[in-house]
C-alpha positions as a Markdown table, in Angstrom:
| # | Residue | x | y | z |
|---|---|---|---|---|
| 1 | Unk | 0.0 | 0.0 | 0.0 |
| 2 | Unk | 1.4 | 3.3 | -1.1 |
| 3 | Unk | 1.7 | 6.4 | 1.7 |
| 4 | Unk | -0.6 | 8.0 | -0.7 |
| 5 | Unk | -3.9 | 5.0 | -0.5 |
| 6 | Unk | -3.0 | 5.0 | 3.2 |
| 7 | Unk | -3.7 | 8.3 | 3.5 |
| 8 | Unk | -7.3 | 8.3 | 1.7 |
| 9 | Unk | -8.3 | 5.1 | 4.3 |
| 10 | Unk | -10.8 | 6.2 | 7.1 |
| 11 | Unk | -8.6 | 5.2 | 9.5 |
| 12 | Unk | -6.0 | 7.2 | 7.9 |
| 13 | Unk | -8.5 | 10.1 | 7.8 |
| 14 | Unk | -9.8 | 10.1 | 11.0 |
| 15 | Unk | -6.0 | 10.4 | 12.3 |
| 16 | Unk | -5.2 | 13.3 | 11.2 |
| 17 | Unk | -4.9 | 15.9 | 13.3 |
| 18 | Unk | -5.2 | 19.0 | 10.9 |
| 19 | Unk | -8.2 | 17.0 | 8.9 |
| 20 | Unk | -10.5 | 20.0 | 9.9 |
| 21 | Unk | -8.2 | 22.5 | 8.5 |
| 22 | Unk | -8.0 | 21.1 | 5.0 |
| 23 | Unk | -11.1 | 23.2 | 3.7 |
| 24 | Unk | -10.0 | 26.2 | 4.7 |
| 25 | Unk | -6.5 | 26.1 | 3.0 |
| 26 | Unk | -7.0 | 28.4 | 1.0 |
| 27 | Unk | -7.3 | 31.5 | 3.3 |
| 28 | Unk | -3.5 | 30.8 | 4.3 |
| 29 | Unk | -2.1 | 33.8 | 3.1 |
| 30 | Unk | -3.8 | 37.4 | 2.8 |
| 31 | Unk | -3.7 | 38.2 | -0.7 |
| 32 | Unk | -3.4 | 35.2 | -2.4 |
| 33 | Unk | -0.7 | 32.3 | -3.0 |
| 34 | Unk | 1.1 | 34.2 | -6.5 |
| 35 | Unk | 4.1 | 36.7 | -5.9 |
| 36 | Unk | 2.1 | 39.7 | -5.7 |
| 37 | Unk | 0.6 | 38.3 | -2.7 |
| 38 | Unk | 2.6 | 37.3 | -0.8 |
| 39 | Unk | 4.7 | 40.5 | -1.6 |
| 40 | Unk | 1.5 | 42.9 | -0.6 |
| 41 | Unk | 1.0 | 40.6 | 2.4 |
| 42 | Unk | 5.0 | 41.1 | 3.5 |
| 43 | Unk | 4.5 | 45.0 | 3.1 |
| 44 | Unk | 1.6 | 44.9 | 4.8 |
| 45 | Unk | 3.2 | 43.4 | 7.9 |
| 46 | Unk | 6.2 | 45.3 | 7.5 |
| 47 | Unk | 4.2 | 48.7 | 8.4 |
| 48 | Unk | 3.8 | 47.8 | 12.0 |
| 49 | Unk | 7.4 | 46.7 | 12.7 |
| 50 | Unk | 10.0 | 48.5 | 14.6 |
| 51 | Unk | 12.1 | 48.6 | 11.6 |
| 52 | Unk | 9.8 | 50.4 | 9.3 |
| 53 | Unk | 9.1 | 53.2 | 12.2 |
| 54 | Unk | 12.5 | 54.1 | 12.9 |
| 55 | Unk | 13.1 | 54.0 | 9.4 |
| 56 | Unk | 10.6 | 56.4 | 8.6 |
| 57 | Unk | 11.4 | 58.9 | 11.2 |
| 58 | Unk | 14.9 | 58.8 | 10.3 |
| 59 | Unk | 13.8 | 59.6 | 6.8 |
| 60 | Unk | 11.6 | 62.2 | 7.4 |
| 61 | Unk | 14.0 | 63.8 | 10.1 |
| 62 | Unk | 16.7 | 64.0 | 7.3 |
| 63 | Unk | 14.2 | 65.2 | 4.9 |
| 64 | Unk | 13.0 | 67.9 | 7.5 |
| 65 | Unk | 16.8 | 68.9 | 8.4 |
| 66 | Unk | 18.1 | 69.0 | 4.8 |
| 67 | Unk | 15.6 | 72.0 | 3.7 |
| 68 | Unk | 15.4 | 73.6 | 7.1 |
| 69 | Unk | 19.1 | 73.9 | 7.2 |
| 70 | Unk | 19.4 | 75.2 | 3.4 |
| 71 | Unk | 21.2 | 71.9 | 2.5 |
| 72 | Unk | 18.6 | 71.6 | -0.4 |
| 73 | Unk | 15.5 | 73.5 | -1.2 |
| 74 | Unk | 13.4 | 70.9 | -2.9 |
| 75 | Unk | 10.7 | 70.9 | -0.1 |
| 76 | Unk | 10.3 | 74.0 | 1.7 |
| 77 | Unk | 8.3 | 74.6 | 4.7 |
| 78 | Unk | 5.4 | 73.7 | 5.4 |
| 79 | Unk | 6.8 | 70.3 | 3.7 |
| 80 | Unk | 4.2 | 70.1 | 0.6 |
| 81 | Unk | 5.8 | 67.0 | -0.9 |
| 82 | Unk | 6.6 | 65.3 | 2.3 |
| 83 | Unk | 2.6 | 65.9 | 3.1 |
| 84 | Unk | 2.1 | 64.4 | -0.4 |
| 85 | Unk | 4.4 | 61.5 | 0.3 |
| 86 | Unk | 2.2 | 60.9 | 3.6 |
| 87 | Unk | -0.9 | 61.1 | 1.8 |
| 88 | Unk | 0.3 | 58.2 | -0.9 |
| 89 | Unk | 1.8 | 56.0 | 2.1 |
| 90 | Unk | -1.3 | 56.2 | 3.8 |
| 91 | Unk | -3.8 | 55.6 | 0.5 |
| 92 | Unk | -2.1 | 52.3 | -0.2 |
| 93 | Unk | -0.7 | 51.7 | 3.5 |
| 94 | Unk | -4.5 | 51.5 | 5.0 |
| 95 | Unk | -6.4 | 49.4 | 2.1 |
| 96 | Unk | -3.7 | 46.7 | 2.6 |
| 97 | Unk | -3.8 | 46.8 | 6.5 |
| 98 | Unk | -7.3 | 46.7 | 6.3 |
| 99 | Unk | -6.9 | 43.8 | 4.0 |
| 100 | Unk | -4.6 | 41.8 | 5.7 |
| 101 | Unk | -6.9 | 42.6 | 9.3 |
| 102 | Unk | -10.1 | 41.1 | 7.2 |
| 103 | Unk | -8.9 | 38.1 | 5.8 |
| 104 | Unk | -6.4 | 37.4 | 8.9 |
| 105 | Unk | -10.1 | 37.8 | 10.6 |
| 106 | Unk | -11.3 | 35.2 | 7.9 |
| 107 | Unk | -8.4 | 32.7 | 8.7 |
| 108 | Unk | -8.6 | 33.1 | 12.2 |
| 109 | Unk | -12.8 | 32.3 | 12.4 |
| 110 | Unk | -11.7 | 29.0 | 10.1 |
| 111 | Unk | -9.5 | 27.6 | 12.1 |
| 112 | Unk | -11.4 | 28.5 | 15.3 |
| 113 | Unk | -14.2 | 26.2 | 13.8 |
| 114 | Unk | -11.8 | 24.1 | 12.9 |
| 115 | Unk | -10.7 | 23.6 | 16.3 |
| 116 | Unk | -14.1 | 23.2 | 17.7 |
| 117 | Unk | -15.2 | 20.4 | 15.2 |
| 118 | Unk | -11.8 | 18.7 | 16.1 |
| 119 | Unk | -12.8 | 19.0 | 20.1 |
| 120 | Unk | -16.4 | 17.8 | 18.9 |
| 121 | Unk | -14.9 | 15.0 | 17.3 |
| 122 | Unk | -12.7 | 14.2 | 20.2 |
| 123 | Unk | -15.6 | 13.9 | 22.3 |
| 124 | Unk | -17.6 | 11.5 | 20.3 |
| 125 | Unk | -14.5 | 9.5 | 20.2 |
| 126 | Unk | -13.9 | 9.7 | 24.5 |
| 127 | Unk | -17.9 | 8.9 | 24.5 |
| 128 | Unk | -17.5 | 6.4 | 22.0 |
| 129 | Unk | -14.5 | 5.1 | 24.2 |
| 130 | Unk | -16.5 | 5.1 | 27.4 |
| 131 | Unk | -19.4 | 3.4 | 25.9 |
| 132 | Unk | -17.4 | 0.7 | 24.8 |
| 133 | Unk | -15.4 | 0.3 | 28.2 |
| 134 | Unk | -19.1 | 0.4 | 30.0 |
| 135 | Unk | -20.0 | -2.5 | 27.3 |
| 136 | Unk | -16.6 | -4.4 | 28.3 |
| 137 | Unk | -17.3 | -4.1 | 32.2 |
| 138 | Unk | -21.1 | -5.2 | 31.7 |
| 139 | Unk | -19.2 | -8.4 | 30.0 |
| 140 | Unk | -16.7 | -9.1 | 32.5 |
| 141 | Unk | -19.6 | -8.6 | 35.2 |
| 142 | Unk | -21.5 | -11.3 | 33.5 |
| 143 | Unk | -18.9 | -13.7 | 32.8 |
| 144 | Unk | -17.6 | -13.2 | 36.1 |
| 145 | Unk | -22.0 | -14.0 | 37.4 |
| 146 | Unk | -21.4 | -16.9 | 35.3 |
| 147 | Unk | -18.1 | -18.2 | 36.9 |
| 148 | Unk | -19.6 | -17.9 | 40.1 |
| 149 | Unk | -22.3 | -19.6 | 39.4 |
| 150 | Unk | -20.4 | -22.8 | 37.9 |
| 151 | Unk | -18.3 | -22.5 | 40.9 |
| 152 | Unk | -21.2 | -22.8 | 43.4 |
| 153 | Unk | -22.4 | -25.7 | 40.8 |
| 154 | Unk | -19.0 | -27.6 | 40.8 |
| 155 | Unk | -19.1 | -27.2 | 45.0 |
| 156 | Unk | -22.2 | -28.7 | 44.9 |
| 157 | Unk | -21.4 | -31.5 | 42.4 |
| 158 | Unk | -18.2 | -32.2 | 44.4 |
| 159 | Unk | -20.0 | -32.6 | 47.3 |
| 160 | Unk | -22.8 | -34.7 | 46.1 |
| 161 | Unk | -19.6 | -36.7 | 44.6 |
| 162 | Unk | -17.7 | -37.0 | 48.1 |
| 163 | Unk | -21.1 | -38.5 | 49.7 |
| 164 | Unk | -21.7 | -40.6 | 47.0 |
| 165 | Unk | -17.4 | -42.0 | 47.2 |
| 166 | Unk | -18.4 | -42.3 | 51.5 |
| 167 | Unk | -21.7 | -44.5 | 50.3 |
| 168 | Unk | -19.7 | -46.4 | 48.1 |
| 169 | Unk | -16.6 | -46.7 | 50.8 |
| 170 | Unk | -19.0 | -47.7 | 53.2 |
| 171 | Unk | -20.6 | -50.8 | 51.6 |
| 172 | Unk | -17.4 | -51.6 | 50.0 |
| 173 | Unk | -15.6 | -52.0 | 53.8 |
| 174 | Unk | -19.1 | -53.7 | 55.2 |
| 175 | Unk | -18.0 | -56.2 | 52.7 |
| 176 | Unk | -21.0 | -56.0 | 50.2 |
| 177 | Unk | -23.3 | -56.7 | 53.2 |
| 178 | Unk | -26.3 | -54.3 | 52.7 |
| 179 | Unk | -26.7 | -51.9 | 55.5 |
């Protein structure tokens, strides 16, 4: 048998752990399984790491110092283009935050019903295991009836046997003489 026939047996089946997790597969990633996704899902995360904040306020503080100080004059105050740059973070910066928040929502309701079919499942299988130990016990109680029974039986044929072997004893030492 091949791992891949042992695998499709119900036995098989009803082993696996993650077997309530297979139909929702597909919400594994935010945006999809291609490049882009994955790529719009890493950008996404990477807005609310450390990383990306200290990046950003060292790159606006060098931005802000260069045309205060007179280094360069490409943004004056009040900071137009650094408002505009802002604006553009924040226009693609939300949708994908919001995106990645909804469908980790999605993924995260799956596999919480997931988990509760699996602890459903692992009842009926402790209830299943309990009914079938009650069963056993109601079995060994009745075979153990039943030995009792043909031990009070054999006591009673072993006695009737001992006073029949003293009858026979008996006339056999009277010498055949009826008593």
């Amino acid at each position: 048998m091949t791992a891949h026939t042992a695998a499709a047996t119900p036995a098989a089946e009803s082993q696996h752990h993650f077997r309530f997790h297979a139909p929702h597969v597909h919400l594994a990633t935010a945006f999809g399984n291609d490049a882009f996704g994955r790529q719009a899902e890493a950008f996404a995360r990477f807005f609310g790491t450390p990383t990306f904040l200290l990046a950003q306020t060292l790159l606006v503080a060098i931005w802000i110092g260069l045309n205060v100080a007179g280094v360069t004059q490409f943004d004056v105050y009040p900071f137009i283009l650094l408002n505009l740059a802002f604006s553009l973070q924040a226009a693609y910066a939300a949708p994908l935050i919001l995106l990645a928040q909804t469908r980790q929502a999605d993924r995260d309701k799956a596999h919480a019903e997931a988990d509760a079919q699996h602890r459903e499942d692992l009842a009926a299988a402790a209830e299943e295991r309990q009914r079938i130990a009650h069963q056993m016990t109601e079995q060994i109680v009745g075979l153990l009836r039943q030995n009792t029974d043909l031990t009070v039986l054999v006591k009673e044929l072993t006695e009737r046997i001992n006073d029949l072997t003293v009858q026979v004893h008996e006339r056999v030492v009277a010498g055949g003489r009826p008593a």
